[in-house]
C-alpha positions in Angstrom: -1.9 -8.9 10.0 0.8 -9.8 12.4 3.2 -6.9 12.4 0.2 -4.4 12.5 -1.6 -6.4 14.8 -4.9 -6.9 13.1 -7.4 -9.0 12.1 -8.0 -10.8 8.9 -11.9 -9.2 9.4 -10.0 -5.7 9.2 -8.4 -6.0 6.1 -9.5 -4.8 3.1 -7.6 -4.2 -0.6 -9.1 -1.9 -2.9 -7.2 -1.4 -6.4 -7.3 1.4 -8.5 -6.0 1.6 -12.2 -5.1 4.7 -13.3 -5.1 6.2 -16.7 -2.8 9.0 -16.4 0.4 8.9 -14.2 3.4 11.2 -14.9 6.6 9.6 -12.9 8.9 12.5 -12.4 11.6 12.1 -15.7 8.4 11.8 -17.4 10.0 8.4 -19.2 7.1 6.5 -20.4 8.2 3.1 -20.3 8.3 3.6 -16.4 5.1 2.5 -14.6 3.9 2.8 -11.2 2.6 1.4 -8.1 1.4 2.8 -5.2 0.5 0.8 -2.0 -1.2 3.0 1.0 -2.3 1.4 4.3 -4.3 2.9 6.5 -4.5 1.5 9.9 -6.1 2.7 12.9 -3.8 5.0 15.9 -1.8 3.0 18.1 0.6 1.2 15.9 4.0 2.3 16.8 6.7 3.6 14.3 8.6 0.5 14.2 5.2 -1.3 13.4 5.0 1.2 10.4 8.2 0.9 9.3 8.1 -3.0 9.3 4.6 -3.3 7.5 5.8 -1.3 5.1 8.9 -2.9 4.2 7.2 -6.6 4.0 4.5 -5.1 1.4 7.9 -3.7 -1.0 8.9 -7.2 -0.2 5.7 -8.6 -1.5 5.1 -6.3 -4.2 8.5 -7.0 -5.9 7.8 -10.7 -5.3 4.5 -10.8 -7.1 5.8 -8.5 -9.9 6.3 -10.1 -13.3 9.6 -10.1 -15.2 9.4 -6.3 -17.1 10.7 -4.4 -20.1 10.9 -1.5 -18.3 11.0 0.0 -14.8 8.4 0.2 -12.1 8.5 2.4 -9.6 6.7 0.7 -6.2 6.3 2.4 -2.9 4.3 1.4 0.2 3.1 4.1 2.4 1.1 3.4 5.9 -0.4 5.6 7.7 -3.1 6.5 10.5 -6.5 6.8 10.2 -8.0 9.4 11.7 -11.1 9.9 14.0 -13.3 10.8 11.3 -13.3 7.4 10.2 -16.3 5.6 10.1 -16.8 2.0 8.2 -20.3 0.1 8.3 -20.9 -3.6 6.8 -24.6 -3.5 5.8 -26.6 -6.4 4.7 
């Protein structure tokens, strides 16, 4: 919330297990996981840059201790003006 300058009301996490990944060497002891954020225009790149280091951070962090190897990225990037979100009810 801080470096992206946000509010806790704007956040949202949405997971999503997936059934069938294929991590380039095709080796299938290595598992995956993907973080994208999506934030509204006006962040600048540093902003970016630094939200997506501190979820990598946070990610390893909250890991367990594996067999194998886990391949974790963190992507942010802008919404654009076709976004629309509604809280109903």
């Amino acid at each position: 919330m801080e470096i992206a300058d946000a509010a806790l009301s704007a956040c949202k996490t949405r997971l999503i297990a997936l059934d069938h990944v294929v991590i380039a060497d095709g080796a299938p002891e290595t598992a995956m996981l993907a973080c994208r954020i999506g934030l509204m225009s006006g962040r600048t790149s540093e902003q970016k840059s630094a939200l997506s280091e501190r979820v990598l951070e946070i990610l390893h962090c909250a890991l367990p201790s594996l067999n194998g190897k886990v391949e974790v990225s963190a992507e942010v990037f802008e919404l654009n003006e076709t976004y629309r979100k509604a809280t109903i009810g």
